[in-house]
N, C-alpha and C positions, 0 to 999 in steps of 0.2 A: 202759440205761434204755429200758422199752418207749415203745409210741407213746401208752397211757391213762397212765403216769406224766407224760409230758412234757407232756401233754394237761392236767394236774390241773395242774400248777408251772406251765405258760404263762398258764391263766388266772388263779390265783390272783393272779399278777405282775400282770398288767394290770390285774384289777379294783384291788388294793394303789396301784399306780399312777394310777387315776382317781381314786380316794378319798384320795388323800395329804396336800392341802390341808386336809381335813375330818379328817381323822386327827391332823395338826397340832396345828390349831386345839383340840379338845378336851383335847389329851395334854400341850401344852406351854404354858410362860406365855405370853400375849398382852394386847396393852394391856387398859385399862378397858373391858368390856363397854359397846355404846352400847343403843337403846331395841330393842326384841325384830327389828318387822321389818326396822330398816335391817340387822341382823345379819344375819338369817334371805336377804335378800335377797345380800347379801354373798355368801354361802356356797354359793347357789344359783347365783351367778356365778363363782367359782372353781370349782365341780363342774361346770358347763356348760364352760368352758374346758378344764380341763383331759380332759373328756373327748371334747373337740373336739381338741385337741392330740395323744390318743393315737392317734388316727386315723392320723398317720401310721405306726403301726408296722404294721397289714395292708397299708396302699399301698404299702408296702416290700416288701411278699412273702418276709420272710426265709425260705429255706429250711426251717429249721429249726421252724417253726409252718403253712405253707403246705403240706410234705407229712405233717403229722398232723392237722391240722384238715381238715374241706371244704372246696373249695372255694370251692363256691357257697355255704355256710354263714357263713363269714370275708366274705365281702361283702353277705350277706343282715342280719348284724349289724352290718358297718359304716356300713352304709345307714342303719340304724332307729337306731344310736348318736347318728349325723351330725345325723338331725332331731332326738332329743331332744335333745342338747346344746344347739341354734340355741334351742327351749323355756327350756331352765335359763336360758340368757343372758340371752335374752328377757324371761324373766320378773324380774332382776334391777333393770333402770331402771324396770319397770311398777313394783313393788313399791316400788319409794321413793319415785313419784310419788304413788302413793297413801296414802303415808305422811307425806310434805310437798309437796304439791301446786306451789311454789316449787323444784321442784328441775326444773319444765318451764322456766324457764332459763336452767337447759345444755345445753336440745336446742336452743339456738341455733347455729348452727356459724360467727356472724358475733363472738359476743359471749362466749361460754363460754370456760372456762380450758382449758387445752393436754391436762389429764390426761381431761377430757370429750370435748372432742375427739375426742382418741384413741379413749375407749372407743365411741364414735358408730362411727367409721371401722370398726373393728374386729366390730363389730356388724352395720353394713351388707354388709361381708362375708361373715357367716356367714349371713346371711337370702341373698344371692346366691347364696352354693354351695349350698346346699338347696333355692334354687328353680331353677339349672339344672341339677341331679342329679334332682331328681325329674320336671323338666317337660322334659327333655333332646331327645325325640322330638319334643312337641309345639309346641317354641318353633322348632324344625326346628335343632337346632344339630349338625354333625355330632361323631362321637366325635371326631376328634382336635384338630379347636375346644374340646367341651365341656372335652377334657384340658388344653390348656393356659388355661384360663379357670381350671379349678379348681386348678391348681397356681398362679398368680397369686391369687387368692384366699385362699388356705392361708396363702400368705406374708405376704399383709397381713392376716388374721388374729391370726397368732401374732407377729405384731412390734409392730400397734396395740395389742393385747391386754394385751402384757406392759409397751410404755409405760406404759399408762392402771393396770395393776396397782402399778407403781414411782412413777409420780408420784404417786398417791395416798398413797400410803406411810406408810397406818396400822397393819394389820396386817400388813406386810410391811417395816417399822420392826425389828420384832422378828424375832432371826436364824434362829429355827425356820422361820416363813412365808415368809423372804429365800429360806433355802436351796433349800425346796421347789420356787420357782416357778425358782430358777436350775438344780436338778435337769433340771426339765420343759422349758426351756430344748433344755438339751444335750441330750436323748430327742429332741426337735423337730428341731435341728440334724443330729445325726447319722443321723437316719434319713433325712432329705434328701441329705445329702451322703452317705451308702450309694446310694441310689436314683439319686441324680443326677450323683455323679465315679465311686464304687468297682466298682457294676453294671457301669455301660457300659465300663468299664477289663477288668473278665473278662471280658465278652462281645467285647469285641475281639478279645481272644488266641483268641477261636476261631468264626474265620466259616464260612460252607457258601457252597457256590454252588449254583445250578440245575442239577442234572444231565440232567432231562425233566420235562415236561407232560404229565399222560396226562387225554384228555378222557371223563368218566366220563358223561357225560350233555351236553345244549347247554348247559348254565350252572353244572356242576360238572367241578372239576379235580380230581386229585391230584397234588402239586407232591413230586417228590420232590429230596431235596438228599444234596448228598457232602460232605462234611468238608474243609475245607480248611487243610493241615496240623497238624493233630490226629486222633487216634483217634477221636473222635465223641460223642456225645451217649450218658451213661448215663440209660437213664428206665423207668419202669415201667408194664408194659401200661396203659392209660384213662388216661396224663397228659396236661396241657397244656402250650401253651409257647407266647411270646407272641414275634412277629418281626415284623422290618423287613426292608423290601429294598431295595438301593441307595441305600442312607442310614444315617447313622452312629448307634448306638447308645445317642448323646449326643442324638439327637432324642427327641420327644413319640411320632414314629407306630410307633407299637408297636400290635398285632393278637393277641387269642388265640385261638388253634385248638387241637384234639385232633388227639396225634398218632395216625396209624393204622398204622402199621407195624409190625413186630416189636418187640416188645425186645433181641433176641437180633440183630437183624441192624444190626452198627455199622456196617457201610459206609454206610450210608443211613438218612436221615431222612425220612419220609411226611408229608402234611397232605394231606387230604382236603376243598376248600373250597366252597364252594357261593357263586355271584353274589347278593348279598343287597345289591349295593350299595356307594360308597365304595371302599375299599379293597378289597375281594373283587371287586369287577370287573376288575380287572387280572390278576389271575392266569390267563389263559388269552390274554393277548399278551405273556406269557414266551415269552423261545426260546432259553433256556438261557444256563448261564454269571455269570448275575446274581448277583451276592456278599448275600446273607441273611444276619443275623444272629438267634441265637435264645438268649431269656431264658428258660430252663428249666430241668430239666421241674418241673412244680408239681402236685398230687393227691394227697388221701391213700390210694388206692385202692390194691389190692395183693394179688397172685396168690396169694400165700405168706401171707396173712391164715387162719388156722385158721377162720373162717366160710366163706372159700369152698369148701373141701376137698370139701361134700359136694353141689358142685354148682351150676352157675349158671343164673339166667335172667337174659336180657341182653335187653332191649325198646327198640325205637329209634324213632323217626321220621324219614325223609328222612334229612339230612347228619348227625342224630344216628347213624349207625352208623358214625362217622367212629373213636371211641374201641372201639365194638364189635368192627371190625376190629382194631384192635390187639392187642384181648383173643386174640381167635379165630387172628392170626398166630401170637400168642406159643406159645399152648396146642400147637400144631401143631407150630411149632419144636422146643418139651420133650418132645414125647410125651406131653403130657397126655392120659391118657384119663376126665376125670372128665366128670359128664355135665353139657352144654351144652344149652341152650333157648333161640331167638334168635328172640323176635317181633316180627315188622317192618312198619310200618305209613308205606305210600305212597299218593298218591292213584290210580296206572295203573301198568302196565306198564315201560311208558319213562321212569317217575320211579325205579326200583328199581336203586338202586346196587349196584356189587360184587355182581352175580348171575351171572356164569363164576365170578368166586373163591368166593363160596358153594357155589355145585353142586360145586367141588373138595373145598374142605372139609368137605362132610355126609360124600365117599365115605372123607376120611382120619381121622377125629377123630368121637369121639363125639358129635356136634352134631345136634340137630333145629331146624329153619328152619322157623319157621310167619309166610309171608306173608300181609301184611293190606291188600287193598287199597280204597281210597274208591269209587271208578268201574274195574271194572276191564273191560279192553276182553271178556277172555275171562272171565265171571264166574264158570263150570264147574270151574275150571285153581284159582283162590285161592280164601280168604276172603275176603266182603265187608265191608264197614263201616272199621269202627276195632275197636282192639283193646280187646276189652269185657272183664268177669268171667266173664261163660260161654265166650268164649276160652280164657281163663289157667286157669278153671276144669277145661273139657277136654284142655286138652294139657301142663298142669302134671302131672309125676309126684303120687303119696300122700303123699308124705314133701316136698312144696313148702315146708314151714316151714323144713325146713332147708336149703336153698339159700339161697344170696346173690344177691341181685337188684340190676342194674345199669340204670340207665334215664339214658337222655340222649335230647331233644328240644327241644321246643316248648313254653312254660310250659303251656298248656292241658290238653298231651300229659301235662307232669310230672302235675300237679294230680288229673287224670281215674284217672291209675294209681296215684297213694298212696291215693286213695277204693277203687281193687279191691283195695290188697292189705289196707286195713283190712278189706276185706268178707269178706277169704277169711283174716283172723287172720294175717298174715305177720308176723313181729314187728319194727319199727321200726330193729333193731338191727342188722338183713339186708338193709339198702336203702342203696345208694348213687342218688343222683339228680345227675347231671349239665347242667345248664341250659344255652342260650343266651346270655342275657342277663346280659353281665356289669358295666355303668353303667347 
């Protein structure tokens, strides 16, 4: 089965799944209809849940949907899912206040019955993980706070949730509506206890250690790792993978990075990091040996894709040439000679990663390197600026529609270059876009 069939069945399945309650409810008997909007509000509250609940199947990264969907894409809709859900819920108690004005109450949490309660509890929850998912930088919480806030969260979520569903126990009285929400249940269950016993359990059976630090710049490494007892990491040029170091696999601090390496070279595993902070500040008082574990590789990106055949342009900024590299090792490794176009945009000289590896690879491999720099000391030597459309324009072959184009950066970076390739008619269908920002 290709990667657009599995692509067409995954979706289907999930939207099927969000909509199940409402699918229910129409198709099958259910008690006495009550007055329009306490229904209507109902419904709006099992659609908000349950599409709050499915959230956990991207946090899960199954394999099997994480390397045919993007990315960044699978988190760009679980983000936008996440708040509308907290909306649907939301708008479920507003609506029957405004329907009987006496149901404010049950927002008492001194005097209310146990099934209001609940639904309170479970509510306040979901207003909390949407306000520190989306305000995560600014409320200053770091990522591996915000993660275990939001998986605490989650849990009391979908436990108040499903109280407050059962103890009301009117349309759910009836064993169509039972079944459903005890379906959504075990989907909720088991995708936690995949992410949280059965993950960390295969990631154990295969750690790496440090084998060197190589320092790329004052605040960028390349941490490379060796396999330890196992043959290594199968992955495919521009993936990710997300690692811990010197800590167990059963924790929260987990990190994702691009790897830069070969794909062809199993003895070793590459990341390419850059000090941004937190966690990335440690990685250059390594000094080897440190036991890493890695949860990978995830990307649906892929050499052997019939769009790339006839060609690529690969655009980075800074430590976005972290997956670039990988591309450009792998290409190397196979003899690929198709033709490559690597625009790279730094702010100087001394910010430009992997330039001895580049200048090797322009002389082996079909590859043209067009640097871009912000301030550059010698402004003669590069281009100046950023990488603009009269850029891409000049140093893009005639036939640039049909290349595939790879871009990992800075969201700014992303943003500024899907506007040139809409300028220059690239067709949407030849862009992979790689992000930073993954909470």
């Amino acid at each position: 089965m290709n990667k657009q069939t599995i692509r067409f069945f995954a979706l289907l399945f999930y939207i099927l799944l969000i909509f199940l309650p409402l699918i229910v409810f129409f198709l099958f008997p259910m008690p006495p209809g009550r007055e329009f909007l306490r229904d209507f509000s109902v419904l709006l509250g099992f659609t908000g849940l349950s599409m709050a609940g499915m959230q956990f199947i991207p946090t899960a990264r199954l394999k099997v949907f994480a390397n045919v969907f993007d990315l960044d894409g699978i988190y760009k809709v679980h983000h936008l899912l996440s708040i509308l859900s907290v909306a649907l819920v939301f708008a479920h108690p507003v609506i029957l206040l405004l329907n009987n004005p006496y149901i404010l109450l049950l927002l008492n949490p001194f005097s209310a019955p146990w099934p209001a309660q609940a639904g309170l509890i479970g509510l306040a929850g979901l207003i909390l993980i949407a306000i520190t998912s989306v305000l995560r930088k600014e409320i200053k919480i770091s990522y591996d706070g915000w993660h275990l806030i939001h998986d605490l969260l989650a849990a009391v979520i979908a436990v108040f949730a499903l109280i407050h569903i059962i103890k009301v126990n009117y349309y759910t009285s009836y064993p169509a509506m039972k079944w459903v929400w005890i379906l959504e249940a075990v989907i909720w269950g088991a995708m936690t206890i995949y992410m949280r016993v059965i993950k960390p359990a295969q990631i154990m059976k295969k750690p790496f250690t440090v084998k060197q630090i190589i320092e790329e710049t004052k605040d960028t490494w390349t941490m490379i790792l060796k396999p330890k007892g196992h043959s290594g990491l199968d992955f495919s040029a521009g993936q990710v993978a997300w690692i811990n170091i010197n800590s167990s696999p059963y924790t929260l601090n987990k990190n994702p990075f691009s790897i830069s390496g070969s794909a062809h070279n199993k003895g070793e595993l590459r990341f390419s990091i850059k000090n941004l902070g937190d966690f990335t500040s440690t990685i250059g008082k390594l000094i080897g040996g440190e036991t890493v574990y890695v949860d990978g590789p995830y990307g649906s990106f892929s050499l052997d894709d019939p769009k790339t055949k006839s060609g690529l342009a690969l655009l980075a900024g800074g430590i976005g040439a972290a997956p670039v590299m990988s591309i450009l090792y792998t290409l190397a490794d196979q003899n690929d000679n198709r033709p490559v176009y690597f625009f790279y945009g730094n702010y100087n000289e001394e910010n430009i990663l992997f330039k001895k590896e580049l200048d090797r690879l322009d002389q082996c491999m079909n590859l043209t390197v067009i640097h871009v720099l912000e301030k550059p000391v010698n402004p003669g030597k590069y281009l100046q600026g950023f990488i603009s459309r009269q850029i891409l324009d000049t140093y893009l072959p005639q036939n640039r529609v049909d290349l595939f184009y790879f871009v990992c950066g800075p969201l700014p970076m992303i943003a500024a270059m899907e506007k040139h390739f809409s300028a220059l008619d690239i067709p949407r269908k030849q862009i992979n876009t790689e992000k930073y920002k993954m909470a």
